[in-house]
Phi, psi and omega in degrees: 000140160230164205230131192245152188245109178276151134321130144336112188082004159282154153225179140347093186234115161321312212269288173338267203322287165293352164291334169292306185272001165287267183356285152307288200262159155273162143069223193293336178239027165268132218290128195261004157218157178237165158228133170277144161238132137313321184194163181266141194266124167262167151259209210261006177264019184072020196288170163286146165243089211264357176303284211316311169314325183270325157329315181254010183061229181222032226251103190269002132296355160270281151004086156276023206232145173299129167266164154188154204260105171286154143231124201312326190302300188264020179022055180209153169282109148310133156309173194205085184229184205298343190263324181261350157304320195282321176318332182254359182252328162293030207017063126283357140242139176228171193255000000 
């Protein structure tokens, strides 16, 4: 997972973003889920504070921050809301 911090007045464009990581990355290193933030939570030495984050998974009954799924079919970041979460944990979908 990776958790992105948008510019003011941006949103998401799924599609864009992956056509940017075919490019740059394989594979294999491309993040398979994003969280969108306000803002990234630091300590007080500027680190990323990343438990909590790793704590709450992708689990969007946790999650306040908008989720998304890449998906290969459609070569886009996909919402991530409760009906297709449950759908990867009961592996009818995979990843």
């Amino acid at each position: 997972m990776a958790a992105l911090v948008l510019s003011p007045g941006c949103r998401l464009d799924g599609s864009a973003l992956y056509r940017h990581l075919e490019q740059l990355l394989p594979p294999y290193a491309r993040p398979r889920f994003l969280r969108l933030q306000e803002r990234l939570a630091m300590t007080e030495t500027f680190k990323q504070q990343k438990v909590r984050l790793v704590q709450e998974g992708f689990d969007p009954a946790r999650v306040p921050d908008p989720l998304f799924l890449l998906d290969e079919a459609t070569k886009s970041y996909i919402p991530l809301g409760p009906a297709l979460c449950q759908r990867l944990l009961d592996g009818h979908l995979r990843i």
